[in-house]
C-alpha positions as CSV (number, residue, x, y, z in Angstrom):
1,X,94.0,79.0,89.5
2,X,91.4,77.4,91.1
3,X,88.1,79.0,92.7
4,X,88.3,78.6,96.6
5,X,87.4,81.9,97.6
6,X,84.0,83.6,97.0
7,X,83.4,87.3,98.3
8,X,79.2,87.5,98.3
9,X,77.1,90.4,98.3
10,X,73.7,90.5,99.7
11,X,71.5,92.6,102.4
12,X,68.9,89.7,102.3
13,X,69.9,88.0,105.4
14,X,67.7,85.1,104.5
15,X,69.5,84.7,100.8
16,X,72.6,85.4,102.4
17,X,72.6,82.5,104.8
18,X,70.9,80.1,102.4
19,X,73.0,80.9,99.7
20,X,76.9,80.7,101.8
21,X,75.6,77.1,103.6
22,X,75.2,75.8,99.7
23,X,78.4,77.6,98.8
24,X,80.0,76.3,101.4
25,X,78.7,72.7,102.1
26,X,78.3,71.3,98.9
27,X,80.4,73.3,96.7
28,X,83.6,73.7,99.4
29,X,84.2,77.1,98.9
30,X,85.5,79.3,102.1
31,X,82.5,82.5,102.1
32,X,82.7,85.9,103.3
33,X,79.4,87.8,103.4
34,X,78.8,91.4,102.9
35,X,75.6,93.1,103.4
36,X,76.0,96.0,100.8
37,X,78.6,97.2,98.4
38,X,80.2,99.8,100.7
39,X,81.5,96.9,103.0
40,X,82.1,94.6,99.9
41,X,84.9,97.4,98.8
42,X,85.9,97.7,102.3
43,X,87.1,94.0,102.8
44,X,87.5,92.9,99.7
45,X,91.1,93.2,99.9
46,X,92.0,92.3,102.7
47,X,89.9,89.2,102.2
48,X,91.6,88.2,98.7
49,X,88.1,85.8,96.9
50,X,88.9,84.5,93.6
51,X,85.4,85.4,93.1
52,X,82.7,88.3,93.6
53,X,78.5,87.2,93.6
54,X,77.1,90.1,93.6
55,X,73.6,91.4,94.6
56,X,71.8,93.9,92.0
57,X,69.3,95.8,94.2
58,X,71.1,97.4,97.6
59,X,70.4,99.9,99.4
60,X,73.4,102.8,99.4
61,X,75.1,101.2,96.8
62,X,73.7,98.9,94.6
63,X,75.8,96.4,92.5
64,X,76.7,98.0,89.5
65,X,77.8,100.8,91.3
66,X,80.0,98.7,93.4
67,X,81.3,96.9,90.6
68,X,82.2,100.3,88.9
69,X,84.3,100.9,91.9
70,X,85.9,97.2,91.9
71,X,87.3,97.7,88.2
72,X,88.2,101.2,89.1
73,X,91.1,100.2,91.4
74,X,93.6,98.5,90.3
75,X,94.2,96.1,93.0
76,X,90.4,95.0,92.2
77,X,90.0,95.4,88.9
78,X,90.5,91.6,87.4
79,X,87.8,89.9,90.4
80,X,85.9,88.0,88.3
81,X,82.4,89.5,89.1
82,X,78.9,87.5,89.0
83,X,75.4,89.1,89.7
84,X,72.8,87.3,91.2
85,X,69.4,89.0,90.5
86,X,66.0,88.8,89.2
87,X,66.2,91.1,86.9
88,X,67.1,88.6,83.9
89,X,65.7,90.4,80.6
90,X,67.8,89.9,78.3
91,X,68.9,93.7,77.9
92,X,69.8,93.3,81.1
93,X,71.7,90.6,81.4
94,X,73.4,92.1,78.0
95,X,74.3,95.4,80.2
96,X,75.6,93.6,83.2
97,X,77.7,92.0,81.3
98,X,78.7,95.0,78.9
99,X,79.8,96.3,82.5
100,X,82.5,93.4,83.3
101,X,80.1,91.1,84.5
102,X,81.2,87.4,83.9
103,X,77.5,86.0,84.1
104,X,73.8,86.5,86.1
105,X,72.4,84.0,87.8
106,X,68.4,84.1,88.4
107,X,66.9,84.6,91.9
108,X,65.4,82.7,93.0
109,X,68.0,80.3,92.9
110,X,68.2,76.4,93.6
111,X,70.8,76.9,96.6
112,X,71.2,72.8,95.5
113,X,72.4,73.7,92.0
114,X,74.0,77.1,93.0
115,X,77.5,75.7,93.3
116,X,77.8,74.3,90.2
117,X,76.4,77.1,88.5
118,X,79.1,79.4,90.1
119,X,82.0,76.8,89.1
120,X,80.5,76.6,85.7
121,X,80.8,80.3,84.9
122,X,84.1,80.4,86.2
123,X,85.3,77.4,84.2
124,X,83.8,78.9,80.9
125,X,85.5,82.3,82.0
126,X,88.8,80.4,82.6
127,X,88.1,78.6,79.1
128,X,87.7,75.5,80.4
């Protein structure tokens, strides 16, 4: 399976649009944007990513919570999940991904190097 489709979470608009012209222009991924995890688990199926980035900090729900509810349906469960955030302590990082998180990547990011990261985790996941 390869990663085409990345479902991103973010109510930064600025981050948002920074992050999906990287995603899409240089890594060629197709990007659907959500502004908070409410809407994420609203679309999410009908939009099918291979892939979840997902914002820490929302208002309403924040990403944890909305990643609890992803691996609490079945037809969601298995979307490999990535947070982007600055929280980065290492107990942190440990609890995110304790929670089913494949990886964390810093903010602020390099929206240059973004891609690669993204594919990186997902190859690793993918044991590649």
């Amino acid at each position: 399976m390869t990663l085409a489709r990345i479902l991103y979470v973010e109510d930064e608009p600025d981050i948002q649009a920074v992050a999906k012209l990287a995603l899409e222009m240089v890594g060629g991924f197709e990007v659907r944007l959500c502004d908070n995890g409410v809407q994420a688990l609203a679309e999410v199926k009908d939009f099918g990513p291979d892939l979840i980035l997902l914002d820490v900090m929302m208002p309403g729900m924040d990403g944890p919570g909305t990643l609890q509810k992803l691996r609490a349906d079945p037809a969601t469960a298995n979307i490999p999940v990535i947070f982007l955030t600055a929280r980065v302590l290492p107990p942190d990082v440990a609890h995110y991904q304790a929670m089913g998180a494949l990886d964390v990547i810093a903010k602020p990011f390099d929206p240059m190097s973004l891609p690669a990261q993204v594919a990186q985790i997902w190859s690793r996941a993918r044991g590649g």
